[in-house]
VOGU-3710 file (C-alpha; in Angstrom, 3 decimals, decimal comma):
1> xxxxxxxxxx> 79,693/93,855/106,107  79,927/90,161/107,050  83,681/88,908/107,990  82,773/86,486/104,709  81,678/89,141/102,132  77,836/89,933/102,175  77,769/88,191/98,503  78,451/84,960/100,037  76,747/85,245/103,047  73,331/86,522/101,520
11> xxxxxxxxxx> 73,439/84,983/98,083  76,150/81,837/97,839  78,708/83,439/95,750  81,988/82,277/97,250  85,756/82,482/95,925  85,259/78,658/94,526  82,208/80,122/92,456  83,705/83,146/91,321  86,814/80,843/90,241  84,981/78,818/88,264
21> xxxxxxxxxx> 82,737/81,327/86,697  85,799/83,293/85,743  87,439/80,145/84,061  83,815/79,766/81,496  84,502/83,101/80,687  88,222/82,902/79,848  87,476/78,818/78,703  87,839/80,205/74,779  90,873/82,749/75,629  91,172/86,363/75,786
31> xxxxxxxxxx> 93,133/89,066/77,865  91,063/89,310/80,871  87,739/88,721/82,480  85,808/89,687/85,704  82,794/89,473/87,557  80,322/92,029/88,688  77,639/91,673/91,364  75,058/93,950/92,237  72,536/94,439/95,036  70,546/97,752/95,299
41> xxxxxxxxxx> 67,875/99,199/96,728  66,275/102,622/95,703  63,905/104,115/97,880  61,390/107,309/96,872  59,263/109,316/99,138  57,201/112,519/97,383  55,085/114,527/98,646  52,429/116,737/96,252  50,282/119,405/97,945  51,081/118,307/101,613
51> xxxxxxxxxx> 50,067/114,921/100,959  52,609/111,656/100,171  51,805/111,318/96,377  54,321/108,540/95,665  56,160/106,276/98,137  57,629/102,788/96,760  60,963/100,796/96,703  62,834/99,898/93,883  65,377/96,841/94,103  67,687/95,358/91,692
61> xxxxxxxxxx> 69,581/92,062/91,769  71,827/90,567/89,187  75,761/89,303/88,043  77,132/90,674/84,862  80,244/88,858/83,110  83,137/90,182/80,757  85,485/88,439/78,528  88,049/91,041/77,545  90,314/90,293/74,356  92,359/93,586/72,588
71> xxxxxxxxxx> 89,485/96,365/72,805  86,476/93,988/72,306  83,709/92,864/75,093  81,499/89,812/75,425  79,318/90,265/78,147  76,452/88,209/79,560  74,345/89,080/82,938  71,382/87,096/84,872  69,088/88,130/87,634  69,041/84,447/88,467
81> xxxxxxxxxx> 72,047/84,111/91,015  71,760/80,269/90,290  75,007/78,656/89,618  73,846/77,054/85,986  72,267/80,538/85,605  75,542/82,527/85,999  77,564/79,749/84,244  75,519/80,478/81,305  76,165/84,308/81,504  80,257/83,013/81,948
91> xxxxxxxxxx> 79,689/81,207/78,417  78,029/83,917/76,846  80,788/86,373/77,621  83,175/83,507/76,473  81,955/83,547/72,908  84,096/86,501/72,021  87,180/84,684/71,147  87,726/81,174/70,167  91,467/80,273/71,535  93,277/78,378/73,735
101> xxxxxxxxxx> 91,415/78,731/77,188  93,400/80,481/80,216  93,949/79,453/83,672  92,432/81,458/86,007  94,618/81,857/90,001  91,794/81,102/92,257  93,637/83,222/95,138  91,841/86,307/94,994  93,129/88,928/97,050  90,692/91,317/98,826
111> xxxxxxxxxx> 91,303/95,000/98,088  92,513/97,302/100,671  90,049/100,807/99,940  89,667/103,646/101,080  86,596/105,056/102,267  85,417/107,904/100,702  81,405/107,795/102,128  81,496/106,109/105,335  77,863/105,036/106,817  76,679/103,772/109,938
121> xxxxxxxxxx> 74,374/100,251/110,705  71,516/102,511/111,049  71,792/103,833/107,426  71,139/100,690/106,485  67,255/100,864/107,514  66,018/103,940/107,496  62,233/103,830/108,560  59,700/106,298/107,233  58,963/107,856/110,394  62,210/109,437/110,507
131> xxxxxxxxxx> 61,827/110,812/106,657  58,219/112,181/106,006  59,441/114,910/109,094  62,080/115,948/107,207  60,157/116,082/103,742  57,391/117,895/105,423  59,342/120,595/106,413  60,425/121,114/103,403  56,815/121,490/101,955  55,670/123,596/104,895
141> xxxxxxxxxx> 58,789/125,922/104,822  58,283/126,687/100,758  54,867/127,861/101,727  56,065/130,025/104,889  58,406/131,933/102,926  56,326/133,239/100,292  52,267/134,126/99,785  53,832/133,852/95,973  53,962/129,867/95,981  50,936/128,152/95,133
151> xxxxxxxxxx> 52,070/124,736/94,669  55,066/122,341/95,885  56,656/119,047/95,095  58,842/117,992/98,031  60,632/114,671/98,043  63,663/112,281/99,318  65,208/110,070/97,655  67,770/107,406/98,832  69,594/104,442/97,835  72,168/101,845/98,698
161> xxxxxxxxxx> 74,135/99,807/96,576  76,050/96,855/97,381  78,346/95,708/95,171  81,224/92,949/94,157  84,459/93,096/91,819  86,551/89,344/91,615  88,686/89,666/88,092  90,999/86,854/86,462  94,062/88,905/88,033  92,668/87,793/91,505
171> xxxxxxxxxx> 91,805/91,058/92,783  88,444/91,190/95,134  86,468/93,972/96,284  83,082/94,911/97,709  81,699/98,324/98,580  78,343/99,787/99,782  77,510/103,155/98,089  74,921/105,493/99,359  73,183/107,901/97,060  70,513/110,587/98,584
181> xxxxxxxxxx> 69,106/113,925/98,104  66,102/115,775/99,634  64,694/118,509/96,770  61,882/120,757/96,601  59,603/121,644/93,080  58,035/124,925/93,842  55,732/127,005/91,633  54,561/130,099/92,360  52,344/133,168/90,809  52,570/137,193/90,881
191> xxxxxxxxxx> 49,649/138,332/89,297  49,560/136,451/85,624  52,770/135,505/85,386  53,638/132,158/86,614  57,559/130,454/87,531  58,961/127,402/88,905  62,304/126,094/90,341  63,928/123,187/91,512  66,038/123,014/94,278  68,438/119,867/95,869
201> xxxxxxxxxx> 70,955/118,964/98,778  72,868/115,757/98,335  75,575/113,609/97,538  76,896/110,355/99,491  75,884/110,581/103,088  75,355/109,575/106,245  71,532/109,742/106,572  72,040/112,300/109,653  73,337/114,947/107,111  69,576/115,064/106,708
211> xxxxxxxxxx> 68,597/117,808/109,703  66,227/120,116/109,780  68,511/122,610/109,176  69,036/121,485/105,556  65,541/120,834/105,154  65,326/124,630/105,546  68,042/125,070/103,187  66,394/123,512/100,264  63,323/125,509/100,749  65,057/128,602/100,944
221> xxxxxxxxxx> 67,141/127,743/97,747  64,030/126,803/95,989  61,761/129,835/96,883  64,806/132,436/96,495  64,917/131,136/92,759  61,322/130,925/92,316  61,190/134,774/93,235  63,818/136,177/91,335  62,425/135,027/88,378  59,912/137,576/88,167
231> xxxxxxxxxx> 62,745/140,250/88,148  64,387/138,724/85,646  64,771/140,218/82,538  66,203/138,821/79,211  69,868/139,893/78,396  71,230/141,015/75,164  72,211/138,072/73,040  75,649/138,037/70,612  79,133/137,079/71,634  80,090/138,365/75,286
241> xxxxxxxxxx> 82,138/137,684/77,911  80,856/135,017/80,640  81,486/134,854/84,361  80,779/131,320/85,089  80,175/131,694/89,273  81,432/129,235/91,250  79,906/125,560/91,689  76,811/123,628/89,715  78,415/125,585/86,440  81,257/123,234/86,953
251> xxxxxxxxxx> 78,476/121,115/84,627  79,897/122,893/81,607  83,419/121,978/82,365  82,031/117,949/82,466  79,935/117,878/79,604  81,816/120,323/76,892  85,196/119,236/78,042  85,425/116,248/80,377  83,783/113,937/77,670  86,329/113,993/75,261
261> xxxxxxxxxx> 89,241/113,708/77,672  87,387/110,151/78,342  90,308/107,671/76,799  87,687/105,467/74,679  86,463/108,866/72,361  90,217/109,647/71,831  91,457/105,844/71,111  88,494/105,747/68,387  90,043/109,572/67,142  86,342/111,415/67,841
271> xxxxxxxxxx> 87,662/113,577/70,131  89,122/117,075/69,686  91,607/116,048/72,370  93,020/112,637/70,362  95,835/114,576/69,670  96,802/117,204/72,282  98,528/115,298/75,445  101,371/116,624/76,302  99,711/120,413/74,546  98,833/123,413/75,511
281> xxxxxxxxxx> 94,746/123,672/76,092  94,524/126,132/78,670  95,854/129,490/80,039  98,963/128,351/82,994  96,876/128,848/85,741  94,187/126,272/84,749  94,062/122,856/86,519  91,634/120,049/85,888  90,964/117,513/88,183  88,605/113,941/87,949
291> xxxxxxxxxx> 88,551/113,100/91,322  86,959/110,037/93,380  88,239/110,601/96,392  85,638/114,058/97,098  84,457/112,895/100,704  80,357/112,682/100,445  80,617/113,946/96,850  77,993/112,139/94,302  81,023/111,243/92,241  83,143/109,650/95,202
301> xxxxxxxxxx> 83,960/106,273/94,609  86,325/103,655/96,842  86,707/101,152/94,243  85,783/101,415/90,695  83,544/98,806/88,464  86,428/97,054/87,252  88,371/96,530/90,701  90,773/99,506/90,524  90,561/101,597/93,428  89,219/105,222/93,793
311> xxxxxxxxxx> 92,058/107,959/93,178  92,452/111,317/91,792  93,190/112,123/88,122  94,953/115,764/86,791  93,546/116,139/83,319  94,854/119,737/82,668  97,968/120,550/84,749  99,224/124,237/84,354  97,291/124,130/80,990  98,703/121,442/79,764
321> xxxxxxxxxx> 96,903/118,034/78,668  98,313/115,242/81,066  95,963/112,777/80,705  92,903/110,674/79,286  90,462/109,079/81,810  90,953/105,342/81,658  89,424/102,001/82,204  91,413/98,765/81,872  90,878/98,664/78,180  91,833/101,586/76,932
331> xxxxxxxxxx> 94,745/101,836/79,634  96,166/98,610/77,714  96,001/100,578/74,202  97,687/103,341/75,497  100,403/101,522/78,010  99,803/103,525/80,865  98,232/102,488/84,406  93,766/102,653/84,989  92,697/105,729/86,588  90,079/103,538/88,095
341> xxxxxxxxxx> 87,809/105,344/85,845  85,682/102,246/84,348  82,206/102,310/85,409  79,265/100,940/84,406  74,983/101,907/85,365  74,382/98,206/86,867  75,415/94,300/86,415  73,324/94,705/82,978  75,964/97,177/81,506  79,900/96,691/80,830
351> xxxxxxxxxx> 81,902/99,500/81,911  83,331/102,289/79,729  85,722/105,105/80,830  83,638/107,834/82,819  84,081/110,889/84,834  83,809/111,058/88,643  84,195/113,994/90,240  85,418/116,718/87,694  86,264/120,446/88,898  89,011/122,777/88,102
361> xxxxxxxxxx> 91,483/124,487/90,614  90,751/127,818/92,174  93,447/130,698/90,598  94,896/134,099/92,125  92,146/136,482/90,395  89,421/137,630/92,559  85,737/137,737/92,094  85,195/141,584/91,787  88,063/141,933/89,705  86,933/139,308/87,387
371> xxxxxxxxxx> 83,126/140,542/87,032  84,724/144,500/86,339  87,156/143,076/83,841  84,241/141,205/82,324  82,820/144,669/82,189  79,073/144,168/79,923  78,374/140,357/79,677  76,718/137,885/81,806  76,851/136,174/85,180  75,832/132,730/85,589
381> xxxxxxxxxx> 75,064/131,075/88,504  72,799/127,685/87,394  72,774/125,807/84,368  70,406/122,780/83,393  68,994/121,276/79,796  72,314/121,216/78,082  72,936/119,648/74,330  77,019/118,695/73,876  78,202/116,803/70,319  80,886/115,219/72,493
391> xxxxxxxxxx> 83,403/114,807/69,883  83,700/118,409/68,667  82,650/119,750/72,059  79,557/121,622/70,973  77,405/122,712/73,474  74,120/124,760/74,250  72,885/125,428/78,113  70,035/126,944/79,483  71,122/129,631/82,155  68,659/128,380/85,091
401> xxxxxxxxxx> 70,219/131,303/87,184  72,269/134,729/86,652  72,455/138,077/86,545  73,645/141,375/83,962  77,141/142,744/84,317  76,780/145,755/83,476  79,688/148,413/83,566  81,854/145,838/85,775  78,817/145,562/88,335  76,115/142,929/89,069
411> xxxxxxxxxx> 72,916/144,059/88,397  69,448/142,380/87,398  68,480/138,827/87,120  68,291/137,528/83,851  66,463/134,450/82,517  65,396/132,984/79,256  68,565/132,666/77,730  71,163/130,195/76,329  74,927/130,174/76,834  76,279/128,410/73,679
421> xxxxxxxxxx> 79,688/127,373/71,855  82,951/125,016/71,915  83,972/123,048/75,122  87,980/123,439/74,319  87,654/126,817/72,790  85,897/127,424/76,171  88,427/126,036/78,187  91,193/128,072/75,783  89,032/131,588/76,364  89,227/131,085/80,433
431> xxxxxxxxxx> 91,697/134,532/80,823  90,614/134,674/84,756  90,134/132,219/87,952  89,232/133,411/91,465  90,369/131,030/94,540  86,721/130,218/95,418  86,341/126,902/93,922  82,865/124,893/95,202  81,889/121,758/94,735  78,230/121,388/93,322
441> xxxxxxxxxx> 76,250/120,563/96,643  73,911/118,709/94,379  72,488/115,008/95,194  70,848/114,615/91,497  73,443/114,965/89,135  73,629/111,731/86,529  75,787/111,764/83,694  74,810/109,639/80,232  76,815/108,192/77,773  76,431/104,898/75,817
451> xxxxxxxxxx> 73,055/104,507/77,156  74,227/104,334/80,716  73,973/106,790/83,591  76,543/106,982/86,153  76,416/109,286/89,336  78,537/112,320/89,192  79,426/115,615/90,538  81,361/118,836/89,255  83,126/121,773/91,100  84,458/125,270/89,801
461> xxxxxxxxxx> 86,036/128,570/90,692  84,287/131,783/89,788  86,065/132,456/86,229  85,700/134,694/83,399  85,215/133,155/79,604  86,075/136,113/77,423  83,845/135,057/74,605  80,689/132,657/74,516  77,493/132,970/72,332  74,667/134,553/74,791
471> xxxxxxxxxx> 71,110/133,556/72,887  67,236/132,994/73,637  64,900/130,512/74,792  64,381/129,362/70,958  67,657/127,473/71,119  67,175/125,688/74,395  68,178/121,899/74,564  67,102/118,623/75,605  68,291/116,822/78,781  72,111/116,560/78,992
//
């Protein structure tokens, strides 16, 4: 990054700017106000029956501006990084309140982050020549490892995204976040019946996590899945107990219970949880964690959209509630300090509290004891297509990946099936944790809410749920 700040050097936008763009927006009053630049570029490489199908850039460019007063936003953003341009964004967040204007200190003071994703110069450009090897493998290798796949959708995507934090409390802060994943779309055939899976590595890397080795990996993942689908079978449906395995089903833990510890659903009272801090929700040996400072991990973040840096959050500590994710808004409302948990899809968006990384703490139990106590029930091991009403905590997930327990063993594959019912009567019917907790290894995982998607990631121990509703394919959701 330039000794000046790559905003200024690239695009103009100096402290003196920022100043007086942040005194239009507090020119009419109000608590706070701050700036957000953005610079990012997207890049997509697919390939579709060995040939590249798709290969383009995407690039975005823009300032957003908040006024702040009590828990209401004005907000204006412009593409155009013209000074009149971004003065006029300052004037429309400005029309919010109509007080006495507020001196903004025009000594902002650069943050002093962490660095949770570090990357190299070369990341910076990476040419094609060095991906299309690596997404070829990945195509060939599906193909190698069974006669059964008949068609594949390989592809890398990567991204970098520059951005800028200067707020009317003179903090300053820029970051560069990578985003990448290399996946594989495989369908194959066994006679006339017909599957497909979908397979990912990814996160916040260094582009030289991208070997061949992992290449291999995600073809592997994506055929293994592919194949055990035709041994699957379709499991009894009805209340049983669940063995959630460790990992990707750490989803369930962010949609059907992470949402409604966010501090904006409980300071409007939607949330089941608007009550409970400082109450039992769990068992004693349950622990829940939003975390930012996962190293590589989608969620990872060094600073967050509002200026507060990246840090780690205990939601649930020894079953207790503890605490509400928090932005600067709802922080204010509730007198306590941000969790650095406002963030916000791009300059066109203002932030709202949102989850980072979200996992829950490995326990004492282990995994065979856990599936034999479960004794008949399922195993899962992948969810997708989930449905949550995030203020009751309703949910419905389609089991992507499992097995039977049957008589305290593992036994077939299963598929076609739902897992269904109440995020914190979920997190209330956890009885068992094993010390295995994994992080979802995942580079696609985006989280909506408000009509904004934020990157995230999710982590959890294998555990045993002693009652969820097991149902068919008639019940399966939309997109989560």
């Amino acid at each position: 990054m330039p000794e000046d700040g790559y905003f200024k050097e690239e695009f103009g936008i100096s402290d003196e700017l920022c100043h007086k763009l942040l005194s239009k927006a507090m020119s009419t009053g109000g608590d706070f106000a701050d700036i957000y630049v953005e610079h990012s570029i997207s890049n997509w490489l697919i390939l579709e029956d060995g040939k590249v199908s798709k290969s383009y850039s995407d690039i975005k460019l823009g300032v957003g501006i908040r006024t702040v007063k009590d828990q209401q936003v004005g907000y204006g953003f412009t593409q155009d990084l013209t000074e009149e341009s971004m003065l006029s964004a300052a004037a429309t967040a400005a029309t919010l309140v109509n007080e006495v204007g507020k001196t903004v200190d025009n000594n902002f003071k650069l943050l002093n982050q962490n660095s949770f994703y570090p990357i190299t110069d070369s990341d910076l450009d990476v040419s094609m020549t060095t991906k299309l090897p690596l997404v070829i493998k990945v195509n060939e290798k599906c193909f190698v490892l069974s006669d059964k796949v008949i068609k594949v959708t390989a592809g890398l995507h990567d991204k970098l995204k520059r951005i800028m934090v200067v707020t009317s409390d003179g903090t300053k802060a820029e970051d560069i976040q990578p985003d990448n994943y290399l996946f594989a779309s495989v369908t194959a055939k066994d006679g006339d019946k017909t599957e497909r899976s979908f397979h990912n590595l990814g996160g916040r890397h260094e582009f030289s996590y991208y070997t061949p080795e992992v290449a291999e990996a995600v073809a592997e993942k994506a055929v293994s899945k592919v194949l055990n689908l035709f041994e699957a079978k379709q499991p009894p449906t009805g209340e049983m107990p669940v063995v959630l395995g460790p990992g990707i089903t750490g989803i369930l833990l962010h949609e059907a219970i992470g949402h409604g510890m966010e501090a904006d659903f409980n300071r409007k009272e939607t949330s089941t949880y608007s009550t409970m801090l400082g109450k039992q929700v769990a068992e004693p040996f349950v622990n829940i964690i939003d975390d930012a400072t996962n190293l590589n991990q989608l969620g990872a973040i060094n600073v967050d959209d509002e200026g507060t840096p990246g840090k780690k959050t205990m939601l649930v500590e020894n079953g207790i509630l503890t605490s509400y994710l928090h932005d600067k808004i709802s922080a204010k409302y509730y007198g306590v300090e941000p969790t650095g948990n406002g963030r916000r899809e791009s300059f066109e968006h203002f932030p709202l509290p949102r989850m980072r990384n979200t996992y829950m703490l490995g326990a004492n139990s282990t995994v065979e004891d856990i599936i034999k106590s479960a004794k008949n029930g399922i195993y899962v091991e992948g969810v997708s297509n989930g449905q949550v009403k995030i203020g009751e905590g309703d949910f419905a997930f389609y089991v992507s990946e499992g097995r039977m327990i049957e008589d305290g063993k593992l036994t077939a594959p299963i598929k076609d099936v739902n897992i269904m019912g109440n995020g914190p009567k979920m997190l209330a019917n956890i009885t068992m944790a094993a010390n295995d907790l994994l992080m979802n290894d995942g580079g696609a995982g985006m989280c909506g809410k408000g009509g904004q998607g934020v990157l995230v990631s999710f982590g959890m121990p294998t555990c045993l749920v002693k009652s969820m509703t097991v149902g068919g394919t008639d019940q399966k959701g939309g997109r989560s």
